[in-house]
LUMDODO-276649 format. One record per residue (C-alpha): residue number from 1; x negated, y negated, z; residue in one letter. Coordinates in pm, whole numbers, m for minus. Each point is the difference from the previous one (the first is absolute). Layout:
  resi      c1      c2      c3  resn
   NUM       X       Y       Z     a
...
% end
This chain:
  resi      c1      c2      c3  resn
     1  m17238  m18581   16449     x
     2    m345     161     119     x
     3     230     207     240     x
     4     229      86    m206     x
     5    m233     125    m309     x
     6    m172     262     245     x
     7     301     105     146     x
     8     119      92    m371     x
     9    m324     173     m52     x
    10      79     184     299     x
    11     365     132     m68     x
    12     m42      42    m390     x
    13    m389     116     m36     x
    14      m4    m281    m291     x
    15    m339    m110      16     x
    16    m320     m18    m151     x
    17    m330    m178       9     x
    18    m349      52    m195     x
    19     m81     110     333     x
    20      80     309     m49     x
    21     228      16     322     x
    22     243     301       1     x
    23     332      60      32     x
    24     152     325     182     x
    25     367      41     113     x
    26      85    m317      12     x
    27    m297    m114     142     x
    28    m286    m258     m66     x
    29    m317     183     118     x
    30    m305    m238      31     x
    31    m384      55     m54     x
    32    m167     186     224     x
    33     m64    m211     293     x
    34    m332     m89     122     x
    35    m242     253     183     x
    36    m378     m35     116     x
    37    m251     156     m73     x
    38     m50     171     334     x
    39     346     175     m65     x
    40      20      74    m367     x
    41    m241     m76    m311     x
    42      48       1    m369     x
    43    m194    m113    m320     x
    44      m2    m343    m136     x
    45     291      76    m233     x
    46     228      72     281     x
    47     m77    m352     148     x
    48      37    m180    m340     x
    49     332     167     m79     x
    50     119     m82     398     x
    51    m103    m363     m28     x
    52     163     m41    m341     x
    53     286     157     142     x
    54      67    m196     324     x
    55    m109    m309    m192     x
    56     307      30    m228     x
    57     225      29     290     x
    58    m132    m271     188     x
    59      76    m233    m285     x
    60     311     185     m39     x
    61     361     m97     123     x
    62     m17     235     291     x
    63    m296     m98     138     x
    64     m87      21     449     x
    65    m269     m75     177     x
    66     m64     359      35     x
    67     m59     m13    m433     x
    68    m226    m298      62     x
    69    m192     180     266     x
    70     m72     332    m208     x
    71     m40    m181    m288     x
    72    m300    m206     151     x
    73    m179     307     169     x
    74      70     214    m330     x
    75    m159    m286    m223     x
    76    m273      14     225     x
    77     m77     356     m29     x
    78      31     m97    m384     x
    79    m289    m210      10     x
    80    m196     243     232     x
    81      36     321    m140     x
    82     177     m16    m370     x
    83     m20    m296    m304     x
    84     171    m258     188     x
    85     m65    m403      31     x
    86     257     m94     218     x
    87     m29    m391     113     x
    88      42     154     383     x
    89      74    m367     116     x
    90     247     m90    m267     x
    91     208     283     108     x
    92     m52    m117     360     x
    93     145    m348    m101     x
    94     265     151    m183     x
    95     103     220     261     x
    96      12    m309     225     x
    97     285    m183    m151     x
    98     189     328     m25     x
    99     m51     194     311     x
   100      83    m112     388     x
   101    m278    m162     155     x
   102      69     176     323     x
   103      40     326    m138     x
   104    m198     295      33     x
   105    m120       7    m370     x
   106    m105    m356      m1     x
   107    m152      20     325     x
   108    m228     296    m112     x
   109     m78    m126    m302     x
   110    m104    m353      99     x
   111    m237     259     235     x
   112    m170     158    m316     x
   113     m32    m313    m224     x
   114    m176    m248     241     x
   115    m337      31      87     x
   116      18    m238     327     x
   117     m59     263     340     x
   118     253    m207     183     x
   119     253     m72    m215     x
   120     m14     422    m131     x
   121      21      97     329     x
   122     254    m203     129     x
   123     237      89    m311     x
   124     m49     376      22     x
   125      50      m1     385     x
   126     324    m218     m63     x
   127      97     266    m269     x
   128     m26     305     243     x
   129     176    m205     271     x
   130     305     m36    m285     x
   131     m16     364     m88     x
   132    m165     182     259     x
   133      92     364    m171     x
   134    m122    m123    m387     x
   135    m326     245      23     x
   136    m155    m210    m328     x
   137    m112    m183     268     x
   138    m221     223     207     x
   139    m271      14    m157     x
   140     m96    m342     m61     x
   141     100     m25     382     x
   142    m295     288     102     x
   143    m228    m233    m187     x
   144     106    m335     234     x
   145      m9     201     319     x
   146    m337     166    m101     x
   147    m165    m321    m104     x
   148     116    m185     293     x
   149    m104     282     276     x
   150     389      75      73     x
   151     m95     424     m25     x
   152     269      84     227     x
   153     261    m172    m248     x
   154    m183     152    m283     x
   155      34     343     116     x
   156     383     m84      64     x
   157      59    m113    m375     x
   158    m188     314    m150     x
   159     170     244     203     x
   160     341    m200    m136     x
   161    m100      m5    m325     x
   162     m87     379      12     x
   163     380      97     148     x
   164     163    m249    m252     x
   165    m151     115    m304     x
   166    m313     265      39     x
   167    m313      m4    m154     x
   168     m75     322    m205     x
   169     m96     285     136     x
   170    m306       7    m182     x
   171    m111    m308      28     x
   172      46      52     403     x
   173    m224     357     m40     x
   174    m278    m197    m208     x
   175     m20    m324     298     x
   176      11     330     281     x
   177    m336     108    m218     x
   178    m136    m310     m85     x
   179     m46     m26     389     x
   180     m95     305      42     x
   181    m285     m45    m231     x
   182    m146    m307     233     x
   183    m259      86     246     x
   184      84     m61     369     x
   185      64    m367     142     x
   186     m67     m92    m364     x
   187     134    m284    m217     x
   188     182      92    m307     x
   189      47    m315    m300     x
   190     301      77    m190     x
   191     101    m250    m272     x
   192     407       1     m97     x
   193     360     143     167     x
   194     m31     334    m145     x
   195    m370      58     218     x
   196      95    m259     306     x
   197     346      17     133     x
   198      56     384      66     x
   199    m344      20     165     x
   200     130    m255     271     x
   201     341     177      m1     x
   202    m189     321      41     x
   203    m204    m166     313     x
   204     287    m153     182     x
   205     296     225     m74     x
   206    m186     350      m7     x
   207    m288     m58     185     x
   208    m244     134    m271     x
   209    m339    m120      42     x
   210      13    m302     209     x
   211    m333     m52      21     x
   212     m34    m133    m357     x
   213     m11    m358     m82     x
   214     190     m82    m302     x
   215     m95    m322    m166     x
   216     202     m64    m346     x
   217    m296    m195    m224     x
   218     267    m248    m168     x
   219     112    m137     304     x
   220    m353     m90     167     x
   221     m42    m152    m365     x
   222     301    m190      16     x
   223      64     m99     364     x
   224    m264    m241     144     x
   225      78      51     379     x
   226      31     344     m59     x
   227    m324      52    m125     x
   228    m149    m274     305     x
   229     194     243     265     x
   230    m127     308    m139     x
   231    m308     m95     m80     x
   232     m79    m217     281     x
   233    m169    m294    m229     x
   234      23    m230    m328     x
   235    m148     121    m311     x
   236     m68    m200    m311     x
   237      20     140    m341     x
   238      29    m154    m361     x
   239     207     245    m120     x
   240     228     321      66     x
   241    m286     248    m109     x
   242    m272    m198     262     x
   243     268      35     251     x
   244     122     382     m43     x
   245    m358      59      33     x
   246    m134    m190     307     x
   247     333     147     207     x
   248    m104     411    m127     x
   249    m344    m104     108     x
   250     138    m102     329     x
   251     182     237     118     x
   252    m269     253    m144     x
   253    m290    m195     257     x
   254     262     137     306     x
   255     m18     296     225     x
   256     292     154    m158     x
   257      m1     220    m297     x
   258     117    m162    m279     x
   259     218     154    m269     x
   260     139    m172    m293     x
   261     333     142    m111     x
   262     m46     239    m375     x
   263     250    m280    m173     x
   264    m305    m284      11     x
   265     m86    m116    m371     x
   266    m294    m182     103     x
   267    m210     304     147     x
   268    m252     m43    m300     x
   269     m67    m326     158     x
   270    m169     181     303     x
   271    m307     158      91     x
   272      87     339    m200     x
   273    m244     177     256     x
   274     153     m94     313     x
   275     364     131    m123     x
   276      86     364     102     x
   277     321     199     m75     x
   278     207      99     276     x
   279     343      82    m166     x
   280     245    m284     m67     x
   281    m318    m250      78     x
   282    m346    m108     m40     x
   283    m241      m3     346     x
   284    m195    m341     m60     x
   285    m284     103     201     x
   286    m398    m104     m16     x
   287     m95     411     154     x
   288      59     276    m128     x
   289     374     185      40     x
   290     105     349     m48     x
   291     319     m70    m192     x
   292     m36     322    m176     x
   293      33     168     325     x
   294     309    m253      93     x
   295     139      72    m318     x
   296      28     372      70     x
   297     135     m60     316     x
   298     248    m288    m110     x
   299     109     267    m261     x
   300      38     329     195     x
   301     130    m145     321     x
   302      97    m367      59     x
   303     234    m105    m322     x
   304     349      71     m86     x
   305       2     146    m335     x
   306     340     113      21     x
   307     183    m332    m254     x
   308    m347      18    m191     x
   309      96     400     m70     x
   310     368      m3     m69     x
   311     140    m376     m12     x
   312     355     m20      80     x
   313      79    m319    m169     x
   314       1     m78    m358     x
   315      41    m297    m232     x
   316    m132    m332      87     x
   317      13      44     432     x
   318    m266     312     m73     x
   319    m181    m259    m237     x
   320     m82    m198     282     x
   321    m190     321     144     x
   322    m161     102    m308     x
   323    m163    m310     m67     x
   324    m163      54     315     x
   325     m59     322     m23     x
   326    m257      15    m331     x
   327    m249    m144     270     x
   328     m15     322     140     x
   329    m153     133    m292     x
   330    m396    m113      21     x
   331       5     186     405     x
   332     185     319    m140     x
   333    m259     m17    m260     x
   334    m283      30     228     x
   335     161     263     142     x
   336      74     191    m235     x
   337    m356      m4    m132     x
   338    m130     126     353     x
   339     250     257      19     x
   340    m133     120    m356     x
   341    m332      m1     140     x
   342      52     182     282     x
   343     389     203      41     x
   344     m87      10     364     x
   345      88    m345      81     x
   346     355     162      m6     x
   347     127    m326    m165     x
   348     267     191    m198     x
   349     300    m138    m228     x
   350    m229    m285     m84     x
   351      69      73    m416     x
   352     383     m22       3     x
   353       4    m299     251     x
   354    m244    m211    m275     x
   355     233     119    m259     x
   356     363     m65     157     x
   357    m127    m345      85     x
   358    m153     m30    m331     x
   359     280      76    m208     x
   360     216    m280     224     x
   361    m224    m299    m106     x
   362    m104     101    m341     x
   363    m304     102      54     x
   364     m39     394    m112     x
   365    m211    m129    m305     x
   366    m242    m149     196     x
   367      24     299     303     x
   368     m46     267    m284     x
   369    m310    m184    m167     x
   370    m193      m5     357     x
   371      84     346      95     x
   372     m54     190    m356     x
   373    m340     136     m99     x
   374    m205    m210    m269     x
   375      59     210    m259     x
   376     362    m100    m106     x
   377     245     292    m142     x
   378     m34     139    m336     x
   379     348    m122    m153     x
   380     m78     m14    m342     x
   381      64     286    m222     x
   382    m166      78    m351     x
   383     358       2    m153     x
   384      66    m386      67     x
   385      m9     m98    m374     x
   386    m160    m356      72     x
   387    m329    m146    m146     x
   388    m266    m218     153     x
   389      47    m210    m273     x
   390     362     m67      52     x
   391     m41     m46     326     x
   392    m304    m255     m36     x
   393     198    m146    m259     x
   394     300    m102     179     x
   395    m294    m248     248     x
   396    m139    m290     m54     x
   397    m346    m143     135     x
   398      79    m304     227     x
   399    m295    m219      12     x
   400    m144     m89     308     x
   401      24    m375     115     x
   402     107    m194     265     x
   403     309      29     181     x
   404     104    m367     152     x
   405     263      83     263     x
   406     157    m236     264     x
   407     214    m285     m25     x
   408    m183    m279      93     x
   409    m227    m216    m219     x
   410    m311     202     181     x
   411     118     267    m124     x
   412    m195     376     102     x
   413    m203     136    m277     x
   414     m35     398      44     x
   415    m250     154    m295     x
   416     206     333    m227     x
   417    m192     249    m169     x
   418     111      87    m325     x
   419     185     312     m10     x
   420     238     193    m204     x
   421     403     m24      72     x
   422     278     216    m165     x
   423     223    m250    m263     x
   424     293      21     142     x
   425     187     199     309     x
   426     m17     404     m27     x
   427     325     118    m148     x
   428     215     255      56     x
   429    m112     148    m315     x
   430    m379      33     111     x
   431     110      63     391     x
   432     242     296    m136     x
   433    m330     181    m164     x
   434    m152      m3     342     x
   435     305     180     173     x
   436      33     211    m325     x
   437    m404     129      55     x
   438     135     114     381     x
   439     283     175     m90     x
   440    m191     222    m240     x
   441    m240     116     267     x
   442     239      32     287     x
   443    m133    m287     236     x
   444     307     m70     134     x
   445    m160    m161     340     x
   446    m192    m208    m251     x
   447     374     m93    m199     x
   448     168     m52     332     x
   449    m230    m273      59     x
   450       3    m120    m300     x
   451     374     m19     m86     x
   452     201    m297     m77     x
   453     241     m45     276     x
   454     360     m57     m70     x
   455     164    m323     m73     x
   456     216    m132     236     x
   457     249    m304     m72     x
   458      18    m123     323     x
   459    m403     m88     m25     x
   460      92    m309    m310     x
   461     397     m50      10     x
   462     m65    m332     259     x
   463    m246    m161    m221     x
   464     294     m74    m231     x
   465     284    m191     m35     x
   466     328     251      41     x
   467     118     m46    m374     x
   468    m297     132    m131     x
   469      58     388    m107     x
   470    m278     201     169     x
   471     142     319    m112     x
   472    m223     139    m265     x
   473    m264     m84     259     x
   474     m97     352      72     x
   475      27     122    m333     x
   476    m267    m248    m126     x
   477    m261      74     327     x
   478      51     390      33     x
   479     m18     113    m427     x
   480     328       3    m193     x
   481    m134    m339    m109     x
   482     m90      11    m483     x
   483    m303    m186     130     x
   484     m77     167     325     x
   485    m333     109    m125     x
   486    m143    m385     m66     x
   487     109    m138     349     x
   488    m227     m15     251     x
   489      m5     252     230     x
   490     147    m112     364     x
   491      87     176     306     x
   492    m298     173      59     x
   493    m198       9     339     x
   494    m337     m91      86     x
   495    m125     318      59     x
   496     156     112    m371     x
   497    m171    m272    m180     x
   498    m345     120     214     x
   499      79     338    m180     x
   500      90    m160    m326     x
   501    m397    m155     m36     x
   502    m139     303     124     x
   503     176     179    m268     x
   504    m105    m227    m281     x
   505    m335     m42      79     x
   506     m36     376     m42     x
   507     188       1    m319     x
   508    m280    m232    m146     x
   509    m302     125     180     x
   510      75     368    m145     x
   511      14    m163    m356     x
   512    m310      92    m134     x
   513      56    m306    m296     x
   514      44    m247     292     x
   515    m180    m346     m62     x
   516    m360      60      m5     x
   517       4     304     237     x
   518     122    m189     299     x
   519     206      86     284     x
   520     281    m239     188     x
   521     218     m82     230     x
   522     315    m147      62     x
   523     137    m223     286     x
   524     260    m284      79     x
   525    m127    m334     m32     x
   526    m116    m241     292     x
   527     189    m283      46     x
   528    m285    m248    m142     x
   529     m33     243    m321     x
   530     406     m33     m27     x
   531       1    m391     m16     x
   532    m265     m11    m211     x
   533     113     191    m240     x
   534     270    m100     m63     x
   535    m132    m403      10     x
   536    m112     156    m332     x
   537    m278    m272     m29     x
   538     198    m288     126     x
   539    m189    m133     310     x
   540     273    m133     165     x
   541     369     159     m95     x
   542     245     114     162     x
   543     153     219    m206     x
   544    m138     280    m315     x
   545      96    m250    m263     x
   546    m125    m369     156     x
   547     241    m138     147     x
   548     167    m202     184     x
   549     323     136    m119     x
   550     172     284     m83     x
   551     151     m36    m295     x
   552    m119     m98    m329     x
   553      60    m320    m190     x
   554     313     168    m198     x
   555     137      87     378     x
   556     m72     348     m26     x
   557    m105     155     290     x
   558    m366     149     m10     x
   559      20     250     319     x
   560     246     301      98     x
   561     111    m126     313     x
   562     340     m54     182     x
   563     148    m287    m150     x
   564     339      53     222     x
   565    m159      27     313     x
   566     185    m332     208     x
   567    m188    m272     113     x
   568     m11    m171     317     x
   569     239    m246     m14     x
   570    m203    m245     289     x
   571    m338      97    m118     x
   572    m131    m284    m188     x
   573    m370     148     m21     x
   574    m210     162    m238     x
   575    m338      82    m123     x
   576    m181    m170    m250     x
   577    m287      55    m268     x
   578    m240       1     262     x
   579     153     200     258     x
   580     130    m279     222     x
   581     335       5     166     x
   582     126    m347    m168     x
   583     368    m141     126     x
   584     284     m60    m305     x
   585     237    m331      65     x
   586     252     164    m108     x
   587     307      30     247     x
   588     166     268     194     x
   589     302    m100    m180     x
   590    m137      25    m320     x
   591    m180     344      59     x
   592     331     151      65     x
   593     161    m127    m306     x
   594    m218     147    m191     x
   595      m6     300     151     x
   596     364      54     m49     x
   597     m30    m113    m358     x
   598    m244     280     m35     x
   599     159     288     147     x
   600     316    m101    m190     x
   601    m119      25    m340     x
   602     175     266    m256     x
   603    m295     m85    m263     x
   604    m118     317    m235     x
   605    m333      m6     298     x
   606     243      m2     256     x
   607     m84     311     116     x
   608    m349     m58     115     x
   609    m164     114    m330     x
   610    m108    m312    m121     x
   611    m330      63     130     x
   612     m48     320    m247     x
   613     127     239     234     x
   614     247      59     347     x
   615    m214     289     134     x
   616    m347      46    m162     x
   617    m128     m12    m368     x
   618    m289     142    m213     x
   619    m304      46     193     x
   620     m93    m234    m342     x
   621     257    m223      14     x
   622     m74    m384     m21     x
   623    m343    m111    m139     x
   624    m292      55     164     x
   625    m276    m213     158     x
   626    m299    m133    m134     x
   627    m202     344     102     x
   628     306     197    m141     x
   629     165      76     306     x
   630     397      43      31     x
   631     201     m59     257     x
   632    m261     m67     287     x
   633     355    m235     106     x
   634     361     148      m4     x
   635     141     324    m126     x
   636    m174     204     324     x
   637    m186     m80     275     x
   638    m294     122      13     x
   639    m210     165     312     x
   640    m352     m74      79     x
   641    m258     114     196     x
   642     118    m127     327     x
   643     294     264      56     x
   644     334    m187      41     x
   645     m83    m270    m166     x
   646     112     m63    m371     x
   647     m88    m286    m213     x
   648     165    m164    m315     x
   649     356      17       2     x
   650     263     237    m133     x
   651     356       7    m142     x
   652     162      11     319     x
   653    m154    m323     172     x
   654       0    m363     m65     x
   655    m272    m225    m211     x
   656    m198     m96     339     x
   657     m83     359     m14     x
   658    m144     m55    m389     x
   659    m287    m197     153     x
   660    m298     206     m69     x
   661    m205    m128     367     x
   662     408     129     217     x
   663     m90     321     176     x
   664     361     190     129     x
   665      20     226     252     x
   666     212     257    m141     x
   667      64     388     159     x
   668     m81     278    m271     x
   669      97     162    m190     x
   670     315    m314    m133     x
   671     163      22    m324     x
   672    m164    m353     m27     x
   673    m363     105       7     x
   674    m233     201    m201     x
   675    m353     m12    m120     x
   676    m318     m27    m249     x
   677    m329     105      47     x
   678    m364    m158      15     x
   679    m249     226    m205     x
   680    m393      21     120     x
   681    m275     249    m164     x
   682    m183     206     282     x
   683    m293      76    m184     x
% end
């Protein structure tokens, strides 16, 4: 019957699933399969959608073990990068009873899920023995031969993995420099794939810098014998931290220069003096080193700069390379200060380099704020036809307290100052003044910056189920929209809403009737000052209004979020009042059902509006919190201080996202994500 089902689907196209698979020509396309992170990266919304995706198919009628395979490796990424809480080893037993136990899939995956070095090892060497040509394989395979002293065969698999599928350009050009920025004979720690695995492919296949010692951090953590051989003795350690910092300490007491790779997260943890900049890594030396003077050379002579320039990929493989790349930024930095100082250092192109690499990660708010004079541009005209009072009007003082964050019973306590916080998001209405006060004085660099970029479809359509009609998206984000004016504004980069509070503040600073004669300024909140706000007073909740729901007791729903967005249909986790990930007993089976209940409704709020809204509502909308604050969850995410990072939920995303303490990652400017600003007197 099984057989016969997908053949139909095959021949007459007849199929569909809450998936969201596709049908072209005839054909059933499936999810995009699974792809590491050395190869290809996206956001966390990518992963969700993937997981949710192969999920559905794995419990589908045309399940293989290649569905339960990506499935289990996309539901991982889930958990790692986006909102999932897949149960990793119920979809290992699951997979069990439905895939071959000899197989490939099974094989690797048995690999990933067990912890045991001999029983890991021995399934993922049986796995390559079965399919010799599946590259998934090869890296986990570097890893065994490196951790067992089998270079030769490691040096075999990389070069195998490079010809069967090749790692980016760019993230090849940025290993090539990482070495080059390592003094000779030195020892370079580098701490994932992305910073590890083309170094050695470099060193073995090309020859480049030899003379390095590349030792990956995680697996001298991980790999007891490892360590012992490299190390040549037994340490003892309570925990990770103790560890990590006895083996830096180490390998800093040898006669080789040590150099920590630029990726490390823990660098505050060492002595701050002893670390010098040499490019793509820190010198952790106890004398003195001239890595301005390596720097400069590093710059003008020894890296490749050519992918860095002009990339030739795009889409997630160049993603891979510009992750990387933004830790290029604090060396160009320096040298672009020294070349300011003195134009004879001949360290030219320095400005568009910072800027091009900027503008890939998101980071040309933060790039124009160090490099601009303290004085910030007069935007503000005298023709504006706001008030100080209006605009103090529309804030509110937040009180300042205690913010309890954390989701244990110990829970951290980090002290707020009061401050002042705009009611609700900045609307179109209030942004459109702003752009109005450029056009009349001509500052079209100024308006190109600030513009709202266009709306495209393709950014929301996979959020939602296929029969909902998405069509009067664009007219409701770009204007045509009655109530355009009241939405909050969305769209918008970093570097516009930079301009934005620049702009303001000067509106209310040249008000000579501003309260009490004082001057300003405007910014995005921090991430502490987000939360507590919108706690509102309430120690402990989750959400604006209390919680631990999110509707009221008449059902109603007291957020604009995405009420159609499908839910995992194996994920039986979620997170309570107190932050905790807390396990449902309700069943797979049961999940589904209601699911397909759901989607299947033809009720009057059918159409995803039963929350107040599809796309967003009044920056008013819903009632406020107890310090009269609307919408700090749902209707539009909202950025903070820490660029790419947006807190509280919007229209687009599901309630985890409604939390007030969930950060999201989130690439600006979205059609999800806008903003409200944090007032503070100067004077």
């Amino acid at each position: 019957m099984r057989l016969f089902f997908c053949l139909f689907v095959v021949l007459t196209g007849s199929y569909s699933a809450e998936a969201g698979t596709d049908i072209a020509n005839g054909h059933l396309l499936s999810p995009a399969p699974f792809v590491d992170l050395l190869h290809a990266r996206h956001d966390g919304d990518f992963y969700d959608r993937q997981a949710r995706e192969w999920e559905a198919l794995a419990y589908g009628d045309c399940a293989t073990d290649e569905t339960w395979f990506h499935y289990y490796k996309t539901a991982h990424y889930s958990n790692r990068f986006g909102s999932g809480y897949y149960d990793l080893a119920a979809i290992f037993t699951a997979a069990e009873k439905a895939c071959d136990p000899e197989g490939f899939e099974m094989l690797y995956m048995t690999h990933t899920n067990f912890r045991d070095g001999e029983i890991r090892w021995d399934k993922l060497l049986a796995a390559h023995e079965k399919s010799p040509d599946r590259h998934e394989a090869y890296l986990a395979l570097a890893t065994y031969y490196e951790v067992n002293g089998l270079l030769t065969e490691r040096e075999a698999i990389l070069e195998k993995l490079h010809q069967a599928d090749p790692i980016p350009a760019g993230v090849m050009e940025y290993g090539y420099n990482q070495l080059m920025s390592v003094a000779p004979n030195g020892i370079l720690i580098t701490h994932g794939d992305t910073d590890t695995y083309p170094g050695w492919l470099l060193q073995s296949a090309y020859g480049v810098r030899p003379d390095v010692q590349i030792i990956c951090l995680p697996l001298l953590l991980g790999f007891n014998d490892y360590r012992r051989e490299l190390m040549g003795k037994e340490l003892t350690w309570e925990d990770q931290d103790e560890l990590l910092i006895q083996v830096i300490n180490d390998f800093a007491d040898r006669p080789e220069p040590l150099h920590i790779a630029a990726t490390a997260s823990y660098l505050k943890e060492l002595r701050q003096k002893d670390l010098y900049l040499t490019g793509l890594a820190f010198r952790y030396s106890n004398t003195p080193v001239d890595n301005i003077g390596l720097l400069a050379q590093n710059y003008r002579s020894n890296w490749r700069l050519e992918q860095l320039r002009q990339p030739l990929a795009d889409g997630p493989v160049q993603a891979v390379a510009d992750q990387l790349n933004q830790n290029y930024i604090p060396a160009l930095l320096e040298l672009y200060t020294l070349q300011q100082k003195d134009p004879a250092n001949h360290l030219e192109g320095l400005l568009p380099l910072l800027e091009t690499i900027a503008e890939r990660v998101g980071k040309t708010g933060e790039l124009a704020q160090y490099l601009r004079a303290d004085d910030p541009p007069q935007l503000a005209s005298k023709e504006h036809g706001l008030r100080a009072k209006n605009i103090h009007k529309g804030a509110v003082y937040v009180p300042g307290g205690i913010l309890y964050q954390g989701a244990s019973k110990e829970k951290e306590q980090v002290s707020i100052n009061g401050f002042w916080m705009q009611t609700t998001e900045v609307s179109n209405g209030s942004y459109q003044l702003f752009l109005e006060d450029l056009l009349r004085q001509r500052k079209f660099a100024m308006l190109d910056s600030a513009a709202v970029a266009k709306f495209k479809p393709e950014d929301i359509k996979t959020f939602f189920p296929e029969k909902i009609d998405l069509s009067k998206a664009g007219i409701h984000l770009t204007g045509s929209d009655p109530a355009f004016q009241e939405y909050p504004v969305v769209n918008v980069s970093r570097r516009a809403v930079e301009l934005y509070a620049i702009w303001l503040a000067q509106v209310y600073n040249q008000d000579p009737k501003r309260i009490d004669g004082k001057n300003v300024r405007f910014r995005l909140p921090t991430a502490e000052e987000f939360e507590y706000a919108g706690r509102g007073g309430k120690l402990h909740a989750p959400y604006p209004w209390g919680g631990p729901y999110t509707r009221n007791s008449k059902g109603c729903y007291l957020a604009n979020f995405n009420t159609l967005l499908p839910e995992h249909l194996t994920s039986n986790k979620y997170v309570d009042i107190n932050g905790q990930v807390m396990e449902s007993s309700e069943s797979q089976e049961a999940r589904k059902a209601r699911l397909d209940a759901r989607l299947a409704e033809e009720k009057p709020c059918g159409d995803g509006t039963e929350d107040g809204g599809l796309l967003t509502v009044h920056v008013d909308a819903y009632f406020p919190n107890d310090f009269g604050l609307y919408n700090m969850s749902g209707n539009a995410g909202e950025m903070i201080a820490d660029e790419g990072k947006t807190m509280g939920g919007s229209w687009l995303h599901k309630d985890y996202y409604m939390q007030l303490s969930i950060i999201k990652e989130q690439t600006m400017p979205h059609p999800s994500t806008g903003f409200r600003l944090v007032m503070e007197y100067v004077d």
